[in-house]
C-alpha positions in Angstrom: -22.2 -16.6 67.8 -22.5 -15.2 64.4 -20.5 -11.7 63.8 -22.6 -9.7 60.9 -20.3 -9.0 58.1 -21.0 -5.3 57.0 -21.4 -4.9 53.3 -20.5 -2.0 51.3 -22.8 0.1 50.0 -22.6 1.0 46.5 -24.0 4.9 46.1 -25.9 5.1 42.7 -24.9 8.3 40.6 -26.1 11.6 42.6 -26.7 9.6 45.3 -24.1 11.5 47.5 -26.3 14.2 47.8 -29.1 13.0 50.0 -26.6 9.9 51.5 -23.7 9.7 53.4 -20.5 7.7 52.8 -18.5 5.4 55.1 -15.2 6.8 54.6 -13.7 3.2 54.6 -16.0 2.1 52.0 -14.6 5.0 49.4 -11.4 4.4 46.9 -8.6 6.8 46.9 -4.8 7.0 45.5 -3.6 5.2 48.9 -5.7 2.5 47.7 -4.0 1.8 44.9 -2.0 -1.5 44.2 1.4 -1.9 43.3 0.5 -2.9 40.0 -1.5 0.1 39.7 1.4 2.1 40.9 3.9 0.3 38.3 1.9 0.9 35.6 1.6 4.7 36.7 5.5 4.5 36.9 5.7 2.8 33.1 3.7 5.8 31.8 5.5 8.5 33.6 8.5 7.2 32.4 7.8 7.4 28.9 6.9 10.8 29.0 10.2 11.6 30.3 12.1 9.8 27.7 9.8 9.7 24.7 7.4 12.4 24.8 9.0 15.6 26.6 12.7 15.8 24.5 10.8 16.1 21.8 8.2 18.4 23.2 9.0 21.3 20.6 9.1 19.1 17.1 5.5 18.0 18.5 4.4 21.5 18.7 6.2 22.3 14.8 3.8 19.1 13.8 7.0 17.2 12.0 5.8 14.8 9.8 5.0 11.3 11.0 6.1 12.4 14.3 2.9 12.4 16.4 1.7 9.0 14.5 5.0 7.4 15.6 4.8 8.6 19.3 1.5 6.5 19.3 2.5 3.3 17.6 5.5 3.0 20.6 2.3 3.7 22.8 1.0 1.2 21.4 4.2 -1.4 21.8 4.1 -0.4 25.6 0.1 -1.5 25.7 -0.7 1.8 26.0 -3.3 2.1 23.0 -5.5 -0.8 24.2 -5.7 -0.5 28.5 -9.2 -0.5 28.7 -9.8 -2.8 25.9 -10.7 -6.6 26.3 -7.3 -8.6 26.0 -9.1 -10.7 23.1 -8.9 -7.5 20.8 -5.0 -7.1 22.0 -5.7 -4.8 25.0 -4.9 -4.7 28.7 -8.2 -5.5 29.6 -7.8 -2.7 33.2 -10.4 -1.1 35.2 -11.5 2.9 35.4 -9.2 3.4 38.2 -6.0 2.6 36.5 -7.5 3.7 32.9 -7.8 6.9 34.6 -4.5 6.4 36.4 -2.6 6.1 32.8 -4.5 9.3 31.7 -3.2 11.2 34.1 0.5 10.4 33.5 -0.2 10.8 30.3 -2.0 14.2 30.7 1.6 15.5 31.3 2.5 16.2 27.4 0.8 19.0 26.3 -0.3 18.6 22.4 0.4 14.5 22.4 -2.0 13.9 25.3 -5.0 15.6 23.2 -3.9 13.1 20.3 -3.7 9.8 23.0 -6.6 11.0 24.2 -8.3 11.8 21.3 -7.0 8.0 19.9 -8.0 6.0 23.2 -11.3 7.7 24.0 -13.2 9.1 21.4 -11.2 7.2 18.6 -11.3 3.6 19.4 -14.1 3.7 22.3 -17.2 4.0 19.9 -16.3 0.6 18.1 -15.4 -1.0 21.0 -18.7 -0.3 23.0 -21.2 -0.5 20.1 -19.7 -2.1 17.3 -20.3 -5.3 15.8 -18.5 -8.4 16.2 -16.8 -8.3 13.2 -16.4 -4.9 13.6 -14.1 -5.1 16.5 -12.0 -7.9 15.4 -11.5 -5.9 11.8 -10.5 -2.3 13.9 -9.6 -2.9 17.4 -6.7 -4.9 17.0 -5.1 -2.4 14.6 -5.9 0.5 16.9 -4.5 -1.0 20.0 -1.2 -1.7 18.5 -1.0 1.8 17.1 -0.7 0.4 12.7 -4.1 2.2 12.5 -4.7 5.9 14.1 -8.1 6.7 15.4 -10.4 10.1 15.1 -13.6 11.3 15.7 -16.2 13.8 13.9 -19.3 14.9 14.8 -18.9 19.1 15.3 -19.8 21.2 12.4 -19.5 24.6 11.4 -23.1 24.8 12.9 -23.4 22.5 15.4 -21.0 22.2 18.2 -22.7 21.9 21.6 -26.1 21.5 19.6 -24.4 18.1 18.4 -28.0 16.5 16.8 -28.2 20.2 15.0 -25.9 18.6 12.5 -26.2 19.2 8.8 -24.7 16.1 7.2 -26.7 13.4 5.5 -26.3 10.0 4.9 -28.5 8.9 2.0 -29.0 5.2 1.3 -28.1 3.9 -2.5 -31.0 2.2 -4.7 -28.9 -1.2 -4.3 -29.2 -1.5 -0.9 -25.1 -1.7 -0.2 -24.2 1.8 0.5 -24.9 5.0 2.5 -23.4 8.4 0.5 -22.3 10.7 2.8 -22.3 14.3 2.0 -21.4 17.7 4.2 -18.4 18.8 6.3 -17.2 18.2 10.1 -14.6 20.4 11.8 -12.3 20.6 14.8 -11.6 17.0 13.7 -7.8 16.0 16.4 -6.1 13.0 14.9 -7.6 14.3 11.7 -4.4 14.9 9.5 -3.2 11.3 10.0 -5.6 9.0 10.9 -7.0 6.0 9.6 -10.5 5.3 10.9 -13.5 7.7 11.5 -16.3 7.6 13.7 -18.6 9.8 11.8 -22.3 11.2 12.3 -24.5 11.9 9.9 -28.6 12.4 9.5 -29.6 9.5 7.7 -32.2 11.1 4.6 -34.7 9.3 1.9 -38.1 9.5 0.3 -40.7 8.0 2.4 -38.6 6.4 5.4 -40.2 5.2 8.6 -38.6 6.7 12.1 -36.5 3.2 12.8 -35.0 4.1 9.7 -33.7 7.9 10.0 -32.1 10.1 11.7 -28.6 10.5 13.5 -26.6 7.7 13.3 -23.0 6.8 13.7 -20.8 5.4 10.4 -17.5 3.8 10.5 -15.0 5.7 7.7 -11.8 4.9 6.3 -8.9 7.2 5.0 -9.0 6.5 1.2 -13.0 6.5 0.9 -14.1 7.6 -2.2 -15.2 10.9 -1.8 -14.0 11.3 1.8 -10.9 14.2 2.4 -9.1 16.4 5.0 -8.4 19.5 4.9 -5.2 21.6 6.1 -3.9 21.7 9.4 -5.8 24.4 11.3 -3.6 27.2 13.1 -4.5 27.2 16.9 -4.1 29.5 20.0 -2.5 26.4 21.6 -2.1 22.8 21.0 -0.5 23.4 18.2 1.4 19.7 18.1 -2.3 18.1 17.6 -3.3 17.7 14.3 -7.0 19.6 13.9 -8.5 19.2 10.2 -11.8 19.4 8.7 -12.8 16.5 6.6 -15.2 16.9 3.7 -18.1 14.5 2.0 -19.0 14.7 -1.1 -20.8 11.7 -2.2 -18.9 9.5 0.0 -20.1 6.2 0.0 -19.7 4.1 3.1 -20.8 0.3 3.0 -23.9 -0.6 5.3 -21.7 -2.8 7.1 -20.2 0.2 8.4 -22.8 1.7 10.4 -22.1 1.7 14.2 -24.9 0.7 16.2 -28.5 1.6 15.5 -30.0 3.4 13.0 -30.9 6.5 14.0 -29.5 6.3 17.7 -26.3 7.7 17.1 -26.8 10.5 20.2 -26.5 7.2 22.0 -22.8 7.1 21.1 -21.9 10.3 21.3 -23.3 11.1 24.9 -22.2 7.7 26.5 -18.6 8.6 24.8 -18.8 11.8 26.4 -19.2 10.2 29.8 -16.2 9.1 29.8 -14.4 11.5 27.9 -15.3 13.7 30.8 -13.3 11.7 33.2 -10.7 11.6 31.5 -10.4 14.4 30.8 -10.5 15.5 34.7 -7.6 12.8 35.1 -5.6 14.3 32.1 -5.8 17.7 33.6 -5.0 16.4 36.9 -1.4 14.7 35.7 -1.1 18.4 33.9 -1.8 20.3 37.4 1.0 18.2 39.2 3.1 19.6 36.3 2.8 22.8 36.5 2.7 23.3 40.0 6.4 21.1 40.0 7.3 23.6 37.9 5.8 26.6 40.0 7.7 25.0 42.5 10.8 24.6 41.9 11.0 28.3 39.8 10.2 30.0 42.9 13.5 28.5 44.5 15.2 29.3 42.6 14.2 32.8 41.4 16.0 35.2 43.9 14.2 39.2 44.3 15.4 41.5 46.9 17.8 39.1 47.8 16.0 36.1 48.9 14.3 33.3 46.8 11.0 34.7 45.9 9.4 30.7 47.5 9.4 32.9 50.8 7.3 35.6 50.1 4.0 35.2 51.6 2.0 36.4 48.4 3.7 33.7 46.0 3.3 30.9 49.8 -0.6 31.8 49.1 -0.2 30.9 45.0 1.9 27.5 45.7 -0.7 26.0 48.2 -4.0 27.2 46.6 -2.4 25.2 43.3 -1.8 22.3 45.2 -5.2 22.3 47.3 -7.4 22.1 44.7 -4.9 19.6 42.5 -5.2 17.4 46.0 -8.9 17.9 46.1 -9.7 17.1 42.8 -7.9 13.9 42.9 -10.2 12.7 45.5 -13.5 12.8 44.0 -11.8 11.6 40.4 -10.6 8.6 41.7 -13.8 7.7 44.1 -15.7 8.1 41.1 -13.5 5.7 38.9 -14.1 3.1 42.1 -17.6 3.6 41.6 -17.7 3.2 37.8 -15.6 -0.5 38.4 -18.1 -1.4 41.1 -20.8 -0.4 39.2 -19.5 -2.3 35.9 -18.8 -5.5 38.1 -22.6 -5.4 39.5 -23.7 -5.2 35.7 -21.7 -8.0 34.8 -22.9 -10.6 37.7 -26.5 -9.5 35.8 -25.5 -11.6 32.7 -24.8 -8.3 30.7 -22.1 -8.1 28.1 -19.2 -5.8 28.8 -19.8 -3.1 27.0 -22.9 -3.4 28.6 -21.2 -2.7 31.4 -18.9 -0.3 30.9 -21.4 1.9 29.4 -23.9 1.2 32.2 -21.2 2.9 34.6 -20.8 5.4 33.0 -24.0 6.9 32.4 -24.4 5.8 36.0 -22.4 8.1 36.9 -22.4 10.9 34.3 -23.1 13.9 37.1 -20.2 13.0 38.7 -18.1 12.7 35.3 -19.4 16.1 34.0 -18.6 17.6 37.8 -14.8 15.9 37.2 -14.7 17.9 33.6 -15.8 21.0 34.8 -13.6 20.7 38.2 -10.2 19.5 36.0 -10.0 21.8 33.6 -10.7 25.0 36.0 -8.0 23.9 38.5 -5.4 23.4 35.7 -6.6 26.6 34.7 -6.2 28.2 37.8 -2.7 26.3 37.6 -1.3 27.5 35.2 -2.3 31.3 35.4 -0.8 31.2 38.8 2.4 29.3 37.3 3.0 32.6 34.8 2.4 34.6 37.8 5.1 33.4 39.5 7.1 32.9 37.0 6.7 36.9 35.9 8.1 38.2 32.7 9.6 34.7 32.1 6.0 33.0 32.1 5.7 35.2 28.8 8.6 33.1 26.9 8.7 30.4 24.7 12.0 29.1 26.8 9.6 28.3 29.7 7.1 25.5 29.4 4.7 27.3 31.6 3.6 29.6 28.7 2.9 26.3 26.2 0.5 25.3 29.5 -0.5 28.5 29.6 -1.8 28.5 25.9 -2.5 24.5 25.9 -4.9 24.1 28.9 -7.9 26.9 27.5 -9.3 23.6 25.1 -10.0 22.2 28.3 -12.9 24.2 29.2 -14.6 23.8 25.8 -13.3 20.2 25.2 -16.2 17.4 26.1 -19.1 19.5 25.9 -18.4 23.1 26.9 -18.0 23.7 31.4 -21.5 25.8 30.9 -23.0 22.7 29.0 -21.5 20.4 32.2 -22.9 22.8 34.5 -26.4 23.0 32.9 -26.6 18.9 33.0 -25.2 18.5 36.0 -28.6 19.7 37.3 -30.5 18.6 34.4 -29.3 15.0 35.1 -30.0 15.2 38.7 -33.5 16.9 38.6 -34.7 14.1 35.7 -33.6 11.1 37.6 -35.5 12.5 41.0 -38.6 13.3 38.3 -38.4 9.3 37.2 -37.7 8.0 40.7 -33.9 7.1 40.3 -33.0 9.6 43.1 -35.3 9.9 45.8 -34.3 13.6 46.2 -38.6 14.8 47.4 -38.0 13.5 50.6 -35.1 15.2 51.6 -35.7 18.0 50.7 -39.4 18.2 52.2 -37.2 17.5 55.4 -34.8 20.4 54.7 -37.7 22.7 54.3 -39.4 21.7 57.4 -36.0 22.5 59.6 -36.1 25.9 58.2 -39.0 26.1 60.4 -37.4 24.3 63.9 -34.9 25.1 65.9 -31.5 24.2 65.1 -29.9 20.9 66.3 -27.4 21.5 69.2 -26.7 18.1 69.7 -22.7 16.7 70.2 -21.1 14.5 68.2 -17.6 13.0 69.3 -16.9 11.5 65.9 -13.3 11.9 64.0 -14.3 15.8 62.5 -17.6 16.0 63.1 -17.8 19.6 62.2 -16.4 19.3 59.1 -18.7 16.3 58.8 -22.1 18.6 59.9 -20.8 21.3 57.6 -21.0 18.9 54.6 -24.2 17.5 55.5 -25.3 21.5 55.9 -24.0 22.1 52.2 -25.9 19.1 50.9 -29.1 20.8 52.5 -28.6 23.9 51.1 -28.4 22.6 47.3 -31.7 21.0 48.2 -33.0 24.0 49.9 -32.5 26.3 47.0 -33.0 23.3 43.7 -36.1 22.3 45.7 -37.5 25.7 46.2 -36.3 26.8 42.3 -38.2 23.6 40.6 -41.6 24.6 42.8 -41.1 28.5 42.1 -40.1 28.1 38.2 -41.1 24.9 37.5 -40.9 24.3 33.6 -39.3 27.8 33.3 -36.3 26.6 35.0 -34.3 25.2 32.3 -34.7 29.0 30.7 -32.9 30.2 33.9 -29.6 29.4 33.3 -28.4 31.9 36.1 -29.6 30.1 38.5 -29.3 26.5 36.9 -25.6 27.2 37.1 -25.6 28.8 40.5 -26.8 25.1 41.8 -24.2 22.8 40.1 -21.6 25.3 41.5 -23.0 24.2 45.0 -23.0 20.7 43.9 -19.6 20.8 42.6 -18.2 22.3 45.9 -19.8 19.6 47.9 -19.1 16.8 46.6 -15.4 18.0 46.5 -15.7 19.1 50.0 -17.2 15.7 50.7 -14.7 13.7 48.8 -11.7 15.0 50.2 -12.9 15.0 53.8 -14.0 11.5 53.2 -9.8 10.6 52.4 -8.8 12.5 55.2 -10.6 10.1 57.4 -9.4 7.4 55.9 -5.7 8.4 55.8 -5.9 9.7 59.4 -7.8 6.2 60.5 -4.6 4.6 58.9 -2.0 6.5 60.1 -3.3 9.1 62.8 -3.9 12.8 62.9 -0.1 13.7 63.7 0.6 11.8 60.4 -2.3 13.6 58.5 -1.2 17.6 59.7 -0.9 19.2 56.0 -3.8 16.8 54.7 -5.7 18.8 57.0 -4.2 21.8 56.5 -5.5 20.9 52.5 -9.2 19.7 53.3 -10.0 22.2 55.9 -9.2 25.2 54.0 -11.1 23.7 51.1 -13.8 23.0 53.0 -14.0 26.4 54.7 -13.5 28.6 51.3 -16.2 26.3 49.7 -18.8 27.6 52.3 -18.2 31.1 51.1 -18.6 30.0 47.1 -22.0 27.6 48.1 -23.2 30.9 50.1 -22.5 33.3 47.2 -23.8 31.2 45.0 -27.1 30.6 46.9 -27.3 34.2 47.9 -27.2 34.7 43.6 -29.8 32.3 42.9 -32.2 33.0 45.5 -32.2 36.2 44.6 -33.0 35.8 42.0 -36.4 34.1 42.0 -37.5 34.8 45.8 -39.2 37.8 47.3 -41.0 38.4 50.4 -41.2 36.0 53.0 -39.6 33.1 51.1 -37.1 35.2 50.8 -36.2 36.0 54.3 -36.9 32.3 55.4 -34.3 31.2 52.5 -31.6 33.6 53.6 -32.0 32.7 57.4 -31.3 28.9 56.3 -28.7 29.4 54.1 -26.9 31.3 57.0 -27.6 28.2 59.2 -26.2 25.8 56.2 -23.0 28.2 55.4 -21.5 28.8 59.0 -18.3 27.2 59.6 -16.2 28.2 62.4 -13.6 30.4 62.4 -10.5 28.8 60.7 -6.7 30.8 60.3 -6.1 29.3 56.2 -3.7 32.0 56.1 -1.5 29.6 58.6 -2.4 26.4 57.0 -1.7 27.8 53.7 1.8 29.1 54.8 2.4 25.2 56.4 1.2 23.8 52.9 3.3 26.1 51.0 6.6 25.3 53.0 6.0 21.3 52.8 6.1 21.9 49.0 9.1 23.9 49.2 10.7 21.4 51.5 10.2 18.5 48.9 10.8 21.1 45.7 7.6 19.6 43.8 4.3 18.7 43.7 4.7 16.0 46.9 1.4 14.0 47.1 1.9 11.6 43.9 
């Protein structure tokens, strides 16, 4: 007799929403292979010896400091881990790309300039340049002789990227494009090498294939191509931020990176991915600060006891660590996803940067959700961190006040957390209009239980309320975004209230979902009595986020609903907020001691 072997399936991007996952089907950290884990290891321990000790010169910007941090990055193979090996790279999937990122994360004004070097930098010529392109850069940017930058934000145009003002204007011969205008914000700027640029390409009488924004490939020493001084900054001060000017720069043809006139192309797919790692950066940042957090309140002693046992700094330690814990979950079930997703791409015949960009505009919502969610939890970090470290959080002698000043880029890095917000519903609501996400059905279901009565069925399944009170969030996004495109329709996208309101609830649930989803897992492993302060972690998540997708819903509903709709909509949000009643204050208190216990952050 023939078993049938169950097949994953593979969730296409925003398909969460209207599906539900097979916890054993879903990637998390326990998943990882000792490889993986070695690698982690490798980076960690090259923070401690090369990065940290020197933590302060970074931040003084000493000459030819940060550029030699990143060539021995690049001896340890740490310039080129998602690049193909035939370029000089490590040739490593999202998960432990993502993985190195977040032990990397850990060094304040040098991860912005890794970062900045392995994403933004050397990405754009790996995933859309030519041939000879690749083997001219690539090599040299892996093994850290050449530095990489990026520069597309102008005085003008930051978030409005395609409002940009500088031209590229093709010379009578044939051979060059002069480039002329300014570009600001520019990290890496005061000492790299090679440029991604974007320009507007300009000329009498040119057909559309042959204007518009488009991406060119500069190098330090151009004719007509200079930086200018460092910039003074609130924090991040070790990162080198310049403006570069153009004044009749002249760039070969053989320089332009990908099409003519497709440059947005570059720049959004870049910022896919940027987002990601960006959430993995912040996450390795988080695990920082709260080992920090940590181990201060040990050791600072008030009214005669260690200020660790005070309930009000308990509440500070665990709410740190939850949403550190819960963010990890849907970052690296997302990274899973974008390697599935790459390997399905590749089986079609495509090339691999075919691939790797197919992932990730795949799975942009989730990458712009991972942005959004990373940056605000390291925020939340590390204004709790001063907290608890009081006056001392306000001195240079403490490192929480660099992370303090360092972490506010996040937010704006990558597109702006509004910006995420507003396309984290703009991306969802376009792929249900083209028939990538079936989203109409569900949510003609959701508004005909409005109308029923509730299900009171049982389910005997490992948390099964938790589970229903998911699946009840998921309905309430798709109540309210249903009910908002019908009412507004066109007007939506002026309604950024509300717009914002939704990919709050989105963000909540797929978090909830994510880190429920591992605690099945783990518990399916190991068993509940091995699981306790996982639980602890996911259950008061999961009951707080009811409380934010209600207030949200309340605010949007609100604000375009009257009458009858209105009443309906409040009864069902009720239905699809109600939890249980659930003592955090314990769980917290249990959460906070572990950490104490183990005098760090414990879950790495």
């Amino acid at each position: 007799m023939e078993t049938a072997v169950k097949t994953k399936e593979m969730l296409r991007g925003g398909e969460w929403l209207i599906k539900e996952s097979n916890a054993d089907d879903v990637f998390f950290r326990e998943d990882m292979s000792e490889e993986q884990l070695m690698i982690y290891d490798m980076c960690q321990q090259f923070m401690k010896s090369e990065v940290i000790p020197v933590i302060n010169r970074i931040d003084n910007l000493e000459p030819g400091l940060m550029p030699m941090l990143l060539e021995k990055c690049g001896d340890a193979g740490l310039l080129g881990v998602s690049v193909p090996e035939i370029y000089g790279g490590l040739e490593k999937d999202a998960v432990t790309s993502n993985l190195v990122s977040e032990a990397l994360g850990t060094g304040y004004s040098f991860s912005v300039a890794y970062s900045a070097h392995t994403g933004i930098g050397t990405l754009p010529i790996l995933y859309f340049g030519t041939e000879a392109q690749k083997e001219k850069y690539l090599p040299k940017l892996v093994s850290g002789e050449w530095k990489a930058s990026y520069g597309l934000t102008e005085p003008g145009s930051g978030s409005d990227a395609l409002g940009a003002k500088t031209t590229a204007t093709l010379t009578e011969d044939g051979k060059y494009y002069v480039l002329n205008g300014q570009k600001c914000w520019i990290t890496n700027g005061g000492f790299a090498n090679v440029f991604t640029v974007f320009a507007k390409i300009k000329g009498k009488d040119l057909p559309p294939e042959k204007s518009g924004f488009t991406a060119f490939i500069l190098e330090k020493g151009m004719e007509g191509f200079t930086q200018g001084p460092e910039e003074h900054k609130m924090g991040i001060k070790g990162s080198s931020t310049v403006q570069l000017f153009f004044q009749d720069c002249k760039v070969p043809v053989e320089n332009v990176l990908g099409e003519i006139g497709r440059g947005h192309i570059i720049a959004f797919n870049i910022l896919n991915i940027g987002r990601i790692k960006l959430g993995s950066a912040t996450l390795g940042a988080s695990k920082v600060v709260i080992s920090d957090s940590v181990d201060y309140a040990i050791n600072r002693e008030q009214f005669k006891t260690s200020i660790a046992n005070f309930g009000a700094i308990k509440f500070k330690l665990a709410e740190m660590v939850i949403k550190t814990w819960i963010s990890g979950c849907g970052l690296f079930r997302t990274a899973k996803m974008m390697d599935d997703k790459e390997q399905e791409i590749l089986k079609e015949g495509k090339s691999f940067s075919e691939a790797l960009l197919g992932a990730a505009e795949e799975y942009a919502i989730e990458c712009a959700i991972l942005k959004v969610v990373g940056s605000e939890v390291l925020n939340y970090a590390v204004d709790e961190g001063v907290q608890i470290h009081g006056g001392n959080g306000f001195s240079d002698e403490y490192n929480i006040s660099r992370a303090y000043r360092d972490c506010r880029i996040n937010r704006i890095f990558e597109g702006t957390n509004e910006i995420n917000r507003l396309l984290i519903v703009d991306m969802t609501l376009k792929r249900a209009l083209n028939g990538r996400l079936n989203l109409l059905g569900p949510a003609s279901e959701v508004a005909k239980e409005l109308m029923s009565i509730p299900d009171m069925s049982e389910d005997d399944s490992l948390f099964s309320e938790e589970k229903k009170y998911i699946a009840n969030f998921k309905k309430a996004i798709l109540m309210v975004a249903g009910a908002a495109v019908q009412k507004l329709m066109t007007s939506l996208k002026d309604e950024q209230e509300i717009i914002m309101n939704i990919a709050d609830m989105a963000i909540y649930t797929f978090l909830s979902e994510s880190a429920l989803l591992r605690l099945i897992k783990m518990t399916h492993k190991s068993g509940e009595e091995k699981t306790g302060i996982f639980k602890d972690m996911v259950f008061t998540y999961i009951h707080d986020a009811a409380d934010h997708i209600h207030k949200a819903a309340k605010d949007a509903i609100n604000a375009f609903a009257s009458g009858d709709e209105l009443r309906m909509m409040q009864i069902g949000l009720k239905r699809f907020t109600k939890t249980q009643p659930y003592n955090s204050k314990d769980a917290r208190r249990r959460i906070a001691d572990y950490m104490i216990e183990k005098g760090k952050y414990p879950f790495t």
